[in-house]
C-alpha positions in Angstrom: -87.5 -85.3 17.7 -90.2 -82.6 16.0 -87.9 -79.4 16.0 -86.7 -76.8 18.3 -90.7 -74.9 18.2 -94.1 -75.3 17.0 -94.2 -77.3 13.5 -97.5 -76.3 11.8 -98.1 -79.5 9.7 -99.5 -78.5 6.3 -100.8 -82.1 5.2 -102.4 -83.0 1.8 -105.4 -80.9 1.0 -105.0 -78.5 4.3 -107.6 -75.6 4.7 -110.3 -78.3 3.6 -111.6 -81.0 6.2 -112.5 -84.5 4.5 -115.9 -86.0 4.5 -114.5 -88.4 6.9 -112.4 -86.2 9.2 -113.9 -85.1 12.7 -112.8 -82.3 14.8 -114.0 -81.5 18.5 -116.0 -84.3 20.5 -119.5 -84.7 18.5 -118.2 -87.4 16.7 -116.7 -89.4 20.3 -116.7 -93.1 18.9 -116.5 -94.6 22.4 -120.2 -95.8 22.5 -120.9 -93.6 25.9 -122.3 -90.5 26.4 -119.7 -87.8 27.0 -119.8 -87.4 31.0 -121.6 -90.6 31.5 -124.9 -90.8 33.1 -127.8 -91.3 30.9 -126.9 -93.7 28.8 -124.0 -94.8 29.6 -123.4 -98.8 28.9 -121.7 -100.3 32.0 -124.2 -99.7 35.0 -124.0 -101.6 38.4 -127.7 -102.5 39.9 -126.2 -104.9 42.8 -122.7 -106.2 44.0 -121.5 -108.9 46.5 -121.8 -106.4 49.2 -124.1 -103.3 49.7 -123.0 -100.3 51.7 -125.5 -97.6 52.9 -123.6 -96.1 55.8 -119.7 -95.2 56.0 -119.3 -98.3 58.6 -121.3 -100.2 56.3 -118.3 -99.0 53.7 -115.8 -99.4 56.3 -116.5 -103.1 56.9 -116.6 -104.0 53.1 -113.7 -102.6 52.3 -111.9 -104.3 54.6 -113.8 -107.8 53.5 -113.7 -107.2 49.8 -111.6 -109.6 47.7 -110.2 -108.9 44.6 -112.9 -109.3 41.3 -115.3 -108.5 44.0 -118.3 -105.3 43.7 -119.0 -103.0 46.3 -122.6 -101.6 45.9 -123.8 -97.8 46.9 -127.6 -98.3 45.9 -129.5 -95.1 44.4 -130.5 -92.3 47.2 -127.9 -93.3 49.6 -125.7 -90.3 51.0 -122.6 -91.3 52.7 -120.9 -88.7 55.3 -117.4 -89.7 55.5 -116.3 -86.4 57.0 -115.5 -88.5 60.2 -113.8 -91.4 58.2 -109.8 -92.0 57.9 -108.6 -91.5 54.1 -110.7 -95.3 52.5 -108.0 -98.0 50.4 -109.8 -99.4 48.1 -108.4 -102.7 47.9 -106.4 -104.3 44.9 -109.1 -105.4 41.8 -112.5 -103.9 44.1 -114.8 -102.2 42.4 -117.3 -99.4 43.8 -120.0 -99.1 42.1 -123.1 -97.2 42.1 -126.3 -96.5 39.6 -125.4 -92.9 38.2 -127.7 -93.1 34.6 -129.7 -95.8 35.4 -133.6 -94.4 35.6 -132.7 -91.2 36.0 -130.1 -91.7 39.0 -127.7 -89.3 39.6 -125.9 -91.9 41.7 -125.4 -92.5 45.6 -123.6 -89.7 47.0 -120.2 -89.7 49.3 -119.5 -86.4 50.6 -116.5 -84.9 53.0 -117.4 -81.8 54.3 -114.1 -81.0 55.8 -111.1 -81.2 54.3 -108.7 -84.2 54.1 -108.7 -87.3 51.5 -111.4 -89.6 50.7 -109.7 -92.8 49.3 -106.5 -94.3 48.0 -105.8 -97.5 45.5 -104.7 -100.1 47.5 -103.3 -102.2 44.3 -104.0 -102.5 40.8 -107.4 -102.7 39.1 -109.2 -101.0 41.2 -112.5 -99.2 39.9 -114.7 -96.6 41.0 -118.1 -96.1 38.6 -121.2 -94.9 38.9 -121.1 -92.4 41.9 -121.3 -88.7 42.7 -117.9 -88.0 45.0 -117.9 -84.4 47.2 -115.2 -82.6 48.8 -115.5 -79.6 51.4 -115.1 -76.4 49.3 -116.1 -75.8 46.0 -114.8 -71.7 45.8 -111.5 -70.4 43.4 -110.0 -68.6 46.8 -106.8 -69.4 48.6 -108.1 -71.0 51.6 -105.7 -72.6 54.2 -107.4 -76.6 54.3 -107.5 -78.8 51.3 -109.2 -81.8 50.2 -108.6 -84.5 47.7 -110.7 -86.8 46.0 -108.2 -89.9 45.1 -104.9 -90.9 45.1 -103.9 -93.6 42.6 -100.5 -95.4 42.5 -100.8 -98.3 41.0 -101.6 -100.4 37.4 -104.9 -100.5 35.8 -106.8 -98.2 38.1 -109.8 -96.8 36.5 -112.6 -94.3 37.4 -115.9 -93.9 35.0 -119.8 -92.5 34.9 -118.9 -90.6 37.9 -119.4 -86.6 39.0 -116.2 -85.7 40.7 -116.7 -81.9 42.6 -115.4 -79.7 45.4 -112.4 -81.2 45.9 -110.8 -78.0 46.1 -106.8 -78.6 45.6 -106.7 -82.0 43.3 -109.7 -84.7 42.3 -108.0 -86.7 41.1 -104.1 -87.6 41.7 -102.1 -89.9 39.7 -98.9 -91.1 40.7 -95.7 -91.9 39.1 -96.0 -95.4 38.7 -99.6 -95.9 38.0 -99.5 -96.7 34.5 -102.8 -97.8 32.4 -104.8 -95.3 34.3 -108.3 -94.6 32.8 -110.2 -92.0 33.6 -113.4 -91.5 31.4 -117.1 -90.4 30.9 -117.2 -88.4 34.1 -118.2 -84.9 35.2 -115.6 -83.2 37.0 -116.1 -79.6 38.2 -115.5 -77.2 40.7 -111.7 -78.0 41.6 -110.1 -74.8 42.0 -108.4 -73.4 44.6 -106.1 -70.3 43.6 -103.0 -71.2 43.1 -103.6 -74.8 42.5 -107.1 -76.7 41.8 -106.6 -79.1 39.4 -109.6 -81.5 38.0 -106.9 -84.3 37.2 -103.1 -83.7 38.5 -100.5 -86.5 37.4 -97.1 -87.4 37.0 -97.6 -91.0 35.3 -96.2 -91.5 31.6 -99.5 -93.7 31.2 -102.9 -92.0 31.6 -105.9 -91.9 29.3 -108.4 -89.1 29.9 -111.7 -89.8 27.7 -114.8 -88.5 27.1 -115.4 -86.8 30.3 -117.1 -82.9 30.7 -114.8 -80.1 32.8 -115.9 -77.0 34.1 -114.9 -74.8 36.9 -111.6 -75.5 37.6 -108.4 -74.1 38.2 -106.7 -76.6 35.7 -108.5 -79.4 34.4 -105.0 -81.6 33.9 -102.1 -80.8 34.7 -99.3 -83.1 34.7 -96.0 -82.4 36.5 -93.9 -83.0 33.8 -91.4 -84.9 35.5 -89.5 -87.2 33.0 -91.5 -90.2 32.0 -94.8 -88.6 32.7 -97.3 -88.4 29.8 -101.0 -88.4 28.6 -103.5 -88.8 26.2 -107.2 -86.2 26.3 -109.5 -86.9 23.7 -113.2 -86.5 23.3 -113.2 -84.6 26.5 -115.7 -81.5 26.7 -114.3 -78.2 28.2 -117.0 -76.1 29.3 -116.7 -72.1 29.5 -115.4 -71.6 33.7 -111.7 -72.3 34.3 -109.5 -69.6 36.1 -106.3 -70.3 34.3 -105.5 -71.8 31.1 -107.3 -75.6 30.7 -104.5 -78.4 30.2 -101.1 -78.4 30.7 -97.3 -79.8 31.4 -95.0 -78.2 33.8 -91.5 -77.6 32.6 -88.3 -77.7 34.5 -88.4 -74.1 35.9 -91.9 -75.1 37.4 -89.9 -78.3 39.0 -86.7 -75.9 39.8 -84.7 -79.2 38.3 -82.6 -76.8 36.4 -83.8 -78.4 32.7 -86.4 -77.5 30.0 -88.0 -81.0 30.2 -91.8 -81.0 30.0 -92.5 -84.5 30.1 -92.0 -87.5 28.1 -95.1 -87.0 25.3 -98.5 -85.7 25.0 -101.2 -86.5 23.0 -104.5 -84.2 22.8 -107.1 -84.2 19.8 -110.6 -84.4 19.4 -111.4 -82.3 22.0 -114.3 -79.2 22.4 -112.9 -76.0 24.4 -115.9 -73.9 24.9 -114.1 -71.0 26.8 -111.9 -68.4 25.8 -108.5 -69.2 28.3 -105.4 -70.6 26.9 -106.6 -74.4 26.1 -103.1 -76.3 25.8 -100.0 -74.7 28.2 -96.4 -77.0 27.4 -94.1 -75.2 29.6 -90.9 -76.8 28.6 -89.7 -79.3 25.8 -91.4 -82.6 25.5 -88.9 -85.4 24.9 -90.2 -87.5 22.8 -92.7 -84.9 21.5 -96.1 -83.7 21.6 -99.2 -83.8 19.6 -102.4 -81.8 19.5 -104.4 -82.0 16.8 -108.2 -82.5 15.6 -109.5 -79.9 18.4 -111.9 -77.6 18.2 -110.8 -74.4 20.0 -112.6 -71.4 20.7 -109.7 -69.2 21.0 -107.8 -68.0 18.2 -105.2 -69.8 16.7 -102.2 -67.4 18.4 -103.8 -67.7 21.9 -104.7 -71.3 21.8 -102.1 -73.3 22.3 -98.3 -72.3 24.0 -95.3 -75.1 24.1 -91.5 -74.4 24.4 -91.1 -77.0 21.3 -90.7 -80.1 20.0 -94.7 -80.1 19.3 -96.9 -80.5 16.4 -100.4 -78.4 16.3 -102.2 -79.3 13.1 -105.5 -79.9 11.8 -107.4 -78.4 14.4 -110.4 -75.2 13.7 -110.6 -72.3 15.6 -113.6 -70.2 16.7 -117.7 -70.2 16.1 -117.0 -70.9 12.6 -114.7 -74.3 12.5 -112.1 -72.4 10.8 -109.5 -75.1 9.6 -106.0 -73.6 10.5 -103.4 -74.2 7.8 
């Protein structure tokens, strides 16, 4: 256990950063660009089947074995405002050309509200492809669309632009450990009330490198027991409505404990806005910690936990002041 509140960790030399240490996500060692895109290393030009049209989609899904590529070439728009919630099947990939030559990637679009896919099993991937859902505003309208539900191992979701989907993206469920969710842009998730960029109640999700903006929340985990997560190298951007990530407590849960998940791991991470950037509302059990993050707010706004949570070695403000 860390203690009963905030432990400020004054290490060796605090108040001045070594040569070697990094804070924010300029230095991101992944080998990516933050976001994806442009750049980015891992980018599909073909697959064993091509879709163009949603029954083109339809049929391959329902063919596709696992190891196998699903391919959304460059230019394509796919309408699946018609189409039952998609299962991607277990170890499918569906790939598309976002980065490659200046491709923003195929889009898939919903334009009413409902769900656009589900893992069907474990290592399923989605890369490379701009994803839509049907309402992109911060009110309290009465439909809702998601973008994906994932509940199983080794799922995966890269080099994609996420948007619109206005009450979750992206949903990860409790047993869907080894989730990785990285290099995308994800934006514009954020209904009142709810709108979350990345919602989860897994103990085993790793959120890289990606860019948020516009949402409600940009994660938010339940904070069930056994849920968890690691951020890091992730660019906030300045438009969120409430505070930027989180983990619900007990009184959030009405489970009559102050449990806020299992852990929680967030550093090297840019927050461009001003909002509250880290929101614990309860006790970690095994213990949180956030560190090696630039934040724009200042130090006392920052950051709130109800314990059991270290902050250190993170700088505050236009200025990279290093907090002792």
């Amino acid at each position: 256990m860390l203690g009963p509140a905030i432990v400020l960790m004054v290490l060796a030399g605090a108040g001045i950063a070594d040569e070697a240490e990094t804070f924010g996500c300029e230095a991101n060692p992944t080998g990516d660009p933050i976001g994806g895109g442009e750049g980015y290393s891992q980018i599909y030009d073909g697959g064993d089947y091509v879709a163009s049209t949603a029954e083109e989609l339809t049929e391959a899904l329902a063919a596709a074995q696992p190891g196998e590529v699903i391919y959304v070439p460059h230019g394509v728009e796919i309408d699946l405002t018609d189409s039952p919630t998609l299962t991607i099947p277990e170890g499918v990939t569906l790939a598309g050309s976002r980065g490659r030559d200046g491709s923003p990637g195929a889009l898939l679009h919903m334009d009413e509200a409902g769900r656009m896919f589900v893992s069907g099993g474990p290592e399923v991937r989605l890369t490379g492809l701009r994803f839509r859902g049907h309402y992109a505003g911060a009110e309290r309208i009465g439909t809702s669309s998601y973008f994906i539900s994932i509940s199983h191992w080794g799922n995966e979701i890269d080099n994609s632009e996420v948007f619109n989907f206005n009450l979750a993206a992206i949903g990860v469920g409790s047993g869907a450990l080894n989730c990785q969710i990285h290099h995308n842009f994800i934006h514009h998730n954020q209904r009142g009330g709810l709108g979350y960029g990345i919602s989860l109640s897994s103990g085993d999700v790793h959120i890289i490198a990606n860019i948020f903006d516009y949402c409600r929340h940009h994660i938010a985990s339940s904070g069930s027991p056994g849920s968890g997560y690691e951020a890091a190298w992730n660019l906030v951007l300045e438009n969120a409505t409430s505070h930027h990530f989180d983990m619900h407590g007990g009184r959030d849960r009405g489970d009559a404990t102050d449990i806020a998940g299992d852990w929680l791991h967030i550093h090297h991470n840019t927050f461009r806005g001003t909002r509250r950037h880290v929101a614990i509302r309860g006790v970690p059990s095994d213990g949180a910690r956030i560190h090696n993050n630039w934040f724009m707010a200042e130090p006392g706004k920052a950051v709130s936990t109800g314990g059991n949570t270290l902050v250190y070695r993170n700088v505050y403000g236009p200025e990279k002041t290093l907090e002792e």
